[in-house]
BATORVO-920628 format. One line per 4 residues: number of its first residue (from 0); for each residue x, y, z of C-alpha. Coordinates in nm, 3 decimals. Layout:
BEGIN
NUM	X,Y,Z; ...
% end
This chain:
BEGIN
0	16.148,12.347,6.801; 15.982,12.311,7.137; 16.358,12.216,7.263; 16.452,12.575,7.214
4	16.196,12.701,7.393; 16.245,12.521,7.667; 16.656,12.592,7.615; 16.563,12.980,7.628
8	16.311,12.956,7.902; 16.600,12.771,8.081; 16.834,13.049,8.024; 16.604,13.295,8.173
12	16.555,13.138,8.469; 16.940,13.069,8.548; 16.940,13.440,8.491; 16.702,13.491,8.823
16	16.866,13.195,9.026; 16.626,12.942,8.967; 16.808,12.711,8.758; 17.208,12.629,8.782
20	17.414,12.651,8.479; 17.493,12.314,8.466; 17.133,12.222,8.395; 17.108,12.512,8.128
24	17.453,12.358,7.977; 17.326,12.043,7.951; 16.976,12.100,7.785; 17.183,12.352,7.510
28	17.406,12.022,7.405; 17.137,11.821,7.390; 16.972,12.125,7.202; 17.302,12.079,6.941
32	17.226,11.751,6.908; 16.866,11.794,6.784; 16.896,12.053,6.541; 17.139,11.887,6.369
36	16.920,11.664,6.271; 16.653,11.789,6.240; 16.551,11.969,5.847; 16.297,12.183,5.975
40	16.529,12.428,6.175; 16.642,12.564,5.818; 16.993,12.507,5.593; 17.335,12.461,5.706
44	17.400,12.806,5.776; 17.122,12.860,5.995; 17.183,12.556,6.205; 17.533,12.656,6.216
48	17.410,12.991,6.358; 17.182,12.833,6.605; 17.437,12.571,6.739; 17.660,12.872,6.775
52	17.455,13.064,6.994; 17.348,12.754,7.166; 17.702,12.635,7.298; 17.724,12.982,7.503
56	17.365,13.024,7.584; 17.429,12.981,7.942; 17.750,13.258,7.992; 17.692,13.510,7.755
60	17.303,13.719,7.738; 17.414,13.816,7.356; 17.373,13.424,7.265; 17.063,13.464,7.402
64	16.896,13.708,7.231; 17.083,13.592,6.925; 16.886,13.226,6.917; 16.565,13.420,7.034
68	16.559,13.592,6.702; 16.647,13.302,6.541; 16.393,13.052,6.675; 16.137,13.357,6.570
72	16.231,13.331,6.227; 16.256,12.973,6.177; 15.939,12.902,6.332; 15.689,12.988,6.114
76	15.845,12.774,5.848; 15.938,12.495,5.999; 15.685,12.302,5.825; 15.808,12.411,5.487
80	16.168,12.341,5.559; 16.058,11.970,5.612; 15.855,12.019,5.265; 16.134,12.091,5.104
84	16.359,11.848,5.282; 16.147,11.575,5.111; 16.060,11.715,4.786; 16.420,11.803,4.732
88	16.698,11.592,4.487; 16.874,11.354,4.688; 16.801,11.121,4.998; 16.485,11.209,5.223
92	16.525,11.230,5.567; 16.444,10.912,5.792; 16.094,10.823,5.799; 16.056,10.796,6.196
96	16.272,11.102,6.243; 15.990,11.261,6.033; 15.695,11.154,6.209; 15.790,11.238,6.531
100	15.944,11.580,6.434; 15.579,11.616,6.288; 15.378,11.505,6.568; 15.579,11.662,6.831
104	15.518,12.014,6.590; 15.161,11.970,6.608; 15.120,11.902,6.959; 15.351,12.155,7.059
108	15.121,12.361,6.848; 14.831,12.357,7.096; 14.639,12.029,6.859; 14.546,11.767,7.120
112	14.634,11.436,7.067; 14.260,11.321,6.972; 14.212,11.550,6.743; 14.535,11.445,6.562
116	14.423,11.106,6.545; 14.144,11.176,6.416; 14.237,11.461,6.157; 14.499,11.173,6.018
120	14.242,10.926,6.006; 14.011,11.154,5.796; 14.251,11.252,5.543; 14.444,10.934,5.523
124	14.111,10.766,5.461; 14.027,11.013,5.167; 14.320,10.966,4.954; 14.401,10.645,4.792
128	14.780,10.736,4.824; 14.979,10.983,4.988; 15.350,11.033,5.008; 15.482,11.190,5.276
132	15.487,11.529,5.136; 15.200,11.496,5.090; 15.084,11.456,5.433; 15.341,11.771,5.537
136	15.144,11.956,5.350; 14.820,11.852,5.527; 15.032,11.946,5.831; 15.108,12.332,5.692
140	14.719,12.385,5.623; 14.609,12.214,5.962; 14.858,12.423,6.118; 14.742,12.760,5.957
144	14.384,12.729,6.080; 14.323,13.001,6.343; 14.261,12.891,6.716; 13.857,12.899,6.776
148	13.661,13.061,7.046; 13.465,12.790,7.230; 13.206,12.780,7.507; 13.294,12.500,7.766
152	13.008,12.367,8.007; 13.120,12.142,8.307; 12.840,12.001,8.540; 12.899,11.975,8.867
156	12.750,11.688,9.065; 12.810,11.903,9.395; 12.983,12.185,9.548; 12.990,12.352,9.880
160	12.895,12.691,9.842; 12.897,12.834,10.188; 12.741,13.108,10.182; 12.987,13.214,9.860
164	12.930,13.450,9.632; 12.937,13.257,9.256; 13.124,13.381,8.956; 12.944,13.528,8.652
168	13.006,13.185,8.490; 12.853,13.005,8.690; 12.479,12.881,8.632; 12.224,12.702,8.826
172	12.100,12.401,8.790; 11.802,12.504,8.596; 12.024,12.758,8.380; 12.210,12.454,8.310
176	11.985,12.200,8.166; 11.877,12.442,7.980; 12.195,12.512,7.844; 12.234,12.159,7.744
180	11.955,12.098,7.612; 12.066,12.391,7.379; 12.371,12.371,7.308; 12.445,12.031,7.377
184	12.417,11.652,7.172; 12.062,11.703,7.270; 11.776,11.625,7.492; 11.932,11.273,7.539
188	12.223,11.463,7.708; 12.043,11.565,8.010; 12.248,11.542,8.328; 12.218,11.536,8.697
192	12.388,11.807,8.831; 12.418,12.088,9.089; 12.483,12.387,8.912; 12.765,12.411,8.620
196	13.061,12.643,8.528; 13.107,12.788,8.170; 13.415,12.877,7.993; 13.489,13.064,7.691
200	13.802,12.923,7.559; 14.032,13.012,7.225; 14.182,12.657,7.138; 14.274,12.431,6.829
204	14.043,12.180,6.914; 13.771,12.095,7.143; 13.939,11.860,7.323; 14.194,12.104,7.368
208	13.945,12.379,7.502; 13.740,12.110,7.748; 14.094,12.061,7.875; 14.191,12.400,7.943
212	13.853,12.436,8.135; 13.887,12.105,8.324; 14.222,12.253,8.432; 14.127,12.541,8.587
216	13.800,12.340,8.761; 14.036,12.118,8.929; 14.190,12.409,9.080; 13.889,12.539,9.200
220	13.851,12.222,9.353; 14.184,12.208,9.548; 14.120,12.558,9.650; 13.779,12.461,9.820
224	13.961,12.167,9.984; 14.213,12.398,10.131; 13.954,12.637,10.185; 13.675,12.532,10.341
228	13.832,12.202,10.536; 13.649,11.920,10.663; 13.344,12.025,10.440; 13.223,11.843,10.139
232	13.454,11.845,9.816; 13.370,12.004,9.449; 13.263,11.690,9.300; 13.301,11.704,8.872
236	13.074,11.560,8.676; 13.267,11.270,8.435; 13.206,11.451,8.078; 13.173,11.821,7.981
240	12.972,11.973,7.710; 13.119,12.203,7.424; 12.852,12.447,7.251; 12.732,12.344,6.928
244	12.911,11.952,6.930; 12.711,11.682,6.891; 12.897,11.471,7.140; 13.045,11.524,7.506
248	13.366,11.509,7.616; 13.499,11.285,7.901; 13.683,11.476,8.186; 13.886,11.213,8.332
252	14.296,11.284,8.256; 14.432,11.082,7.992; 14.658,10.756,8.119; 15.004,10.867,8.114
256	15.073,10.464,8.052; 15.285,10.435,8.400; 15.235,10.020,8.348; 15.435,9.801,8.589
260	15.291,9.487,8.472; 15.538,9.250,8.698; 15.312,9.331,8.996; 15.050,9.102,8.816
264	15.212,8.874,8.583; 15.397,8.765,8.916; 15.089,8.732,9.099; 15.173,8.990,9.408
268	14.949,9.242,9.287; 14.794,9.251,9.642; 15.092,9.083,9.868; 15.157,9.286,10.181
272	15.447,9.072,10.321; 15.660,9.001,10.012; 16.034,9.152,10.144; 16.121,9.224,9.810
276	15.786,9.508,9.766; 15.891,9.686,10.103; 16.144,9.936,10.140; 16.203,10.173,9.928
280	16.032,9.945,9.619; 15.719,10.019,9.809; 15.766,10.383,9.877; 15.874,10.440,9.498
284	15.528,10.290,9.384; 15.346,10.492,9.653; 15.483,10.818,9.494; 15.480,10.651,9.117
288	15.077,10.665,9.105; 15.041,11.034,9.075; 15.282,10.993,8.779; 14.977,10.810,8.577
292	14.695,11.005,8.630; 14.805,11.332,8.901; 14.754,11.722,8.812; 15.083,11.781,8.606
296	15.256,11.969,8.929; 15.171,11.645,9.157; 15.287,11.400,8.851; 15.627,11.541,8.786
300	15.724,11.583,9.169; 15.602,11.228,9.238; 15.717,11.044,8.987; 16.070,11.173,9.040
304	16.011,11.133,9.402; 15.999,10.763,9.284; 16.305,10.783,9.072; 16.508,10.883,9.341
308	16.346,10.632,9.614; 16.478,10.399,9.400; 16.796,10.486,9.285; 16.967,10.828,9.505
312	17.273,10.734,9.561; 17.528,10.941,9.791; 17.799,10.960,9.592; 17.622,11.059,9.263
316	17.433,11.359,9.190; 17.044,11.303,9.175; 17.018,11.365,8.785; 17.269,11.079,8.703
320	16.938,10.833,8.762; 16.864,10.952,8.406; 17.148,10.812,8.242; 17.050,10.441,8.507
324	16.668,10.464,8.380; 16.820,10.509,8.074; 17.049,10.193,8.058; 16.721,9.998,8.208
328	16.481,10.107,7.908; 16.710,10.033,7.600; 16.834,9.719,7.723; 16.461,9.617,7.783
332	16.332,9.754,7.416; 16.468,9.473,7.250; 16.246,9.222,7.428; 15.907,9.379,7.430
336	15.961,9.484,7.056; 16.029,9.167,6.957; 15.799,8.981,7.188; 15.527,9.234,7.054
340	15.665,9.134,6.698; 15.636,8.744,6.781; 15.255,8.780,6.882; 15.173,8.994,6.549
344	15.292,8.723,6.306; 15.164,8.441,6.476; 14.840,8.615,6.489; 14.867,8.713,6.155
348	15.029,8.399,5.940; 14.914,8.015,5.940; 15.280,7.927,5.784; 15.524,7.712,5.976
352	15.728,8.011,6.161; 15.362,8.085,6.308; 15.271,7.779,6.445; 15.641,7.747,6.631
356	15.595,8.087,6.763; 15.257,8.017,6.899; 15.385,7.655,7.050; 15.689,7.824,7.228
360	15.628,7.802,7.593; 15.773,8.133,7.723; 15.831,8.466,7.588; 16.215,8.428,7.582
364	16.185,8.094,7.381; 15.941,8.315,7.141; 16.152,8.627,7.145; 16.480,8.376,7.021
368	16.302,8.175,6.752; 16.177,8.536,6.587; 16.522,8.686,6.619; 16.680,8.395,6.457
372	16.448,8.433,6.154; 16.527,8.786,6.098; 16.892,8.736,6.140; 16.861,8.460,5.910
376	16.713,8.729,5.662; 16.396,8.541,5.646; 16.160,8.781,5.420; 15.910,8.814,5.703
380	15.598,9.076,5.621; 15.359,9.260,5.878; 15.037,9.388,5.817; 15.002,9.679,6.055
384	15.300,9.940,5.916; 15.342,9.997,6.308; 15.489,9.616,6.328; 15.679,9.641,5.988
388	15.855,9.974,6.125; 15.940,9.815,6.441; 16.095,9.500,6.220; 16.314,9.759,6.049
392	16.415,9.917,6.400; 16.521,9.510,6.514; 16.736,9.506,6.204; 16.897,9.785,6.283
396	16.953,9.657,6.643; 17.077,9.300,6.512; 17.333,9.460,6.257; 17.459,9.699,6.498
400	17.349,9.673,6.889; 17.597,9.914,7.096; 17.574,10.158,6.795; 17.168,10.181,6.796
404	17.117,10.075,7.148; 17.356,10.376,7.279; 17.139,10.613,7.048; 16.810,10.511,7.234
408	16.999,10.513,7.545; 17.058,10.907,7.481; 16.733,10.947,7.357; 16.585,10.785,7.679
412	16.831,10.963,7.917; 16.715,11.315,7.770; 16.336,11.217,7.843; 16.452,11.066,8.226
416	16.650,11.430,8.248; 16.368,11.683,8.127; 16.142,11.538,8.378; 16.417,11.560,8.673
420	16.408,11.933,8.561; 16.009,12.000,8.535; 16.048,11.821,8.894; 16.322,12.139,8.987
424	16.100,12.373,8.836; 15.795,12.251,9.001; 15.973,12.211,9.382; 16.250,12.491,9.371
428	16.088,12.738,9.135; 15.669,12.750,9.206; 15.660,12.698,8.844; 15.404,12.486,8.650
432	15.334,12.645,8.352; 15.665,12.562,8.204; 15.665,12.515,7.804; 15.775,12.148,7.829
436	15.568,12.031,8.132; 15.295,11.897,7.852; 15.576,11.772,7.639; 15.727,11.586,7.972
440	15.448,11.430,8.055; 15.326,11.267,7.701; 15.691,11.121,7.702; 15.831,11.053,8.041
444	15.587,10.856,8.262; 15.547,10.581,8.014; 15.942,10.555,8.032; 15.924,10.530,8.375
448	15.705,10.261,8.403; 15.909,10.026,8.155; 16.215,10.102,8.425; 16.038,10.039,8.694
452	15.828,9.657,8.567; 16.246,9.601,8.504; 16.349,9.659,8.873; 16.051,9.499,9.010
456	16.038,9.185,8.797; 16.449,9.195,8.945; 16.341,9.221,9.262; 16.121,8.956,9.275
460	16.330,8.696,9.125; 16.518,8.390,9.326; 16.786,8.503,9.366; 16.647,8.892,9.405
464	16.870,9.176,9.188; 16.865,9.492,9.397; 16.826,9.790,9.165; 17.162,9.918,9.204
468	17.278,9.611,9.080; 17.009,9.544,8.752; 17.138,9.933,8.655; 17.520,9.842,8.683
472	17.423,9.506,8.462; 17.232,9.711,8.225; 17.538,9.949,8.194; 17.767,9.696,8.117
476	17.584,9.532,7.907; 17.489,9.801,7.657; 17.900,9.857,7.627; 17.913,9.494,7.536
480	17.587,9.446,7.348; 17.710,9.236,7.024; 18.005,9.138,7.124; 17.937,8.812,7.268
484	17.748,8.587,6.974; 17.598,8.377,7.246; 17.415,8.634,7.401; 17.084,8.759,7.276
488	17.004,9.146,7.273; 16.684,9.023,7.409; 16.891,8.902,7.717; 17.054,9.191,7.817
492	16.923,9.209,8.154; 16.940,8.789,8.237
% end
């Protein structure tokens, strides 16, 4: 759903200039692509309808208004589409199809990711079994509880006032203790500060409210920067208060999961004259740390910044790293899944499959010795569900690998290729409050950090792969993946 959205937003803004038709073109296919799959968008003659006006989205302003009507209508139901997809005769749909299609709904929604967690936690936990329209259900009542007014407090450990006048929301420091002690966890909550800023904010959730407010206080932060130079900054306190919860709220972003673990595990975490970290490998990291934890502008514009340190080439258009990250990511699923699958059964089992795995002497020997044992069709069980689903996914990989591996290779491309165009929006545009920025950024940057530990750990091997050359080897071998018996999907990139 969120898709067309961000296919109509894209549509409007070709209309002013800001976005080329290729781009528009592009995200409409992929647009295609989705709702055919995807139950909640309605029957077979509404998702005929919608690819219809999709394929001419970008030439013709009828299309347009034709799939904004639609998307209006389908919206509120999409929920009970994907009821009755899995209460009806015949077949369900697929069950990790479902859950993201569910998640990504919710979020999309305005629910924050904690309070997901912790909504699914409380009503999983209350049921001794649930099927899984069961838990769509859950979904259609969450999702029909109004948004709630909150009051946000956020202490402020100093400021630089100047001489400034202060906003009505604002409240000294004795107004604000007193407003914690109030309205806060209580009189254990008591916090140094220099004043604090209030914010009455109509959210899902209060983690989606403190958000919202921390938002806009970081912009009054680069504004005092910018505005009062070479003075003292806006400092934040670390947690904000939300009237009437018993607990605070941290302020620090949420970790985007940008992990390039070859840096360590190779020991050159803090090397300054290594040949193969300078360049543009050390430029792309410089600009790859906003990516983790940067305001969302800042995060898109440097961690393509990154992308294309890495991988602009002259005689290929700057989006066509999308499709290269791409290649790098699926090729290097099958290893961490499986290596992550290795670790869970040993762990987990005393039987004789766990005690190889846990002698093996290197990842790759582990990785092997579990693949062979689920080729052989050994009946191996997982106790998390997480680790049993991504068993099933292997499978799938082992019985066909260009087939599945090309599917996560689109799949990964798309995520590589919305970012590239939050990054145009962001740069060309002066636009950040996109619809998919949020959507980008809970997808992309951990994405970008598996390609990137891949063209490091390259780079720093005797001989050293350049990345030009680990992306042309991943290419290659995703076209070949299964055809050679010798070669292990978990070796695609050896």
């Amino acid at each position: 759903m969120a898709l067309l959205h961000e296919v109509l937003e894209s549509a409007a803004l070709q209309r002013e200039g800001q976005l080329h038709e290729r781009a528009v073109s592009g995200l409409a296919t992929s647009a295609v692509r989705q709702v055919g799959r995807d139950p909640g968008m309605g029957p077979g003659p509404v998702r005929t309808e919608l690819r219809r006006a999709l394929g001419t989205v970008h030439q013709d302003s009828a299309s347009l208004r034709r799939l904004q009507l639609l998307l209006a209508e389908r919206s509120p139901s999409y929920l009970d589409q994907w009821h009755a997809a899995w209460t009806a005769p015949g077949p369900p749909p697929e069950n990790e199809l479902t859950s993201r299609s569910l998640g990504a709904h919710l979020l999309d929604r305005g629910f924050s990711p904690d309070q997901l967690h912790r909504w699914l936690t409380a009503i999983t936990a209350s049921r001794t079994t649930m099927t899984v329209a069961d838990l769509i259900d859950e979904s259609r009542q969450l999702e029909a509880r109004p948004p709630h007014a909150y009051q946000v407090l956020i202490p402020l450990r100093s400021l630089p006032r100047h001489g400034q006048q202060m906003p009505a929301n604002w409240l000294e420091p004795p107004a604000a203790s007193q407003w914690i002690r109030e309205h806060g966890p209580g009189p254990g909550a008591a916090v140094r500060q220099n004043g604090a800023v209030t914010f009455d904010v109509e959210a899902r959730d209060p983690w989606r409210a403190v958000e919202t407010a921390s938002d806009i206080v970081q912009s009054l932060a680069a504004r005092v920067v910018v505005g009062l130079p070479g003075q003292d900054e806006l400092v934040v306190h670390d947690e904000a208060f939300v009237h009437g919860s018993p607990r605070t709220f941290p302020l620090r972003r949420p970790r985007r999961q940008v992990e390039v673990h070859s840096l360590s595990r190779q020991g050159v975490l803090f090397e300054t004259t290594h040949t193969a970290l300078g360049g543009r490998i050390r430029s792309a990291l410089d600009l790859l740390a906003p990516l983790e934890s940067g305001a969302p502008e800042s995060a898109v514009a440097g961690g393509w910044a990154a992308v294309e340190a890495i991988l602009k080439r002259q005689d290929a258009p700057n989006v066509q790293a999308a499709d290269e990250l791409g290649a790098l990511v699926s090729c290097s699923l099958p290893r961490a899944e499986i290596t992550t699958l290795a670790y869970a059964y040993s762990s987990s089992h005393q039987d004789p499959l766990a005690r190889e795995l846990t002698a093996c002497g290197s990842n790759r020997e582990r990785c092997h010795l579990l693949l062979r044992a689920i080729s052989n069709g050994a009946p191996l069980e997982f106790p998390a569900p997480s680790d049993a689903t991504a068993a099933a996914r292997m499978s799938e990989v082992l019985a066909r690998p260009a087939e599945v591996l090309g599917r996560v290779h689109y799949y990964t491309a798309e995520a590589f290729r919305r970012l590239y165009r939050q990054r145009n929006l962001v740069l060309h545009a002066g636009r950040s409050d996109s619809v998919a920025m949020l959507s980008t950024l809970r997808c992309a940057p951990s994405l970008v950090g598996a390609a990137f530990d891949r063209i490091v750990h390259a780079a720093l091997q005797e001989p050293s792969v350049a990345p030009h050359d680990l992306v042309a080897r991943a290419e290659v071998s995703l076209r070949l993946a299964g055809t050679d018996p010798a070669r292990s999907v978990t070796d695609l990139l050896e």
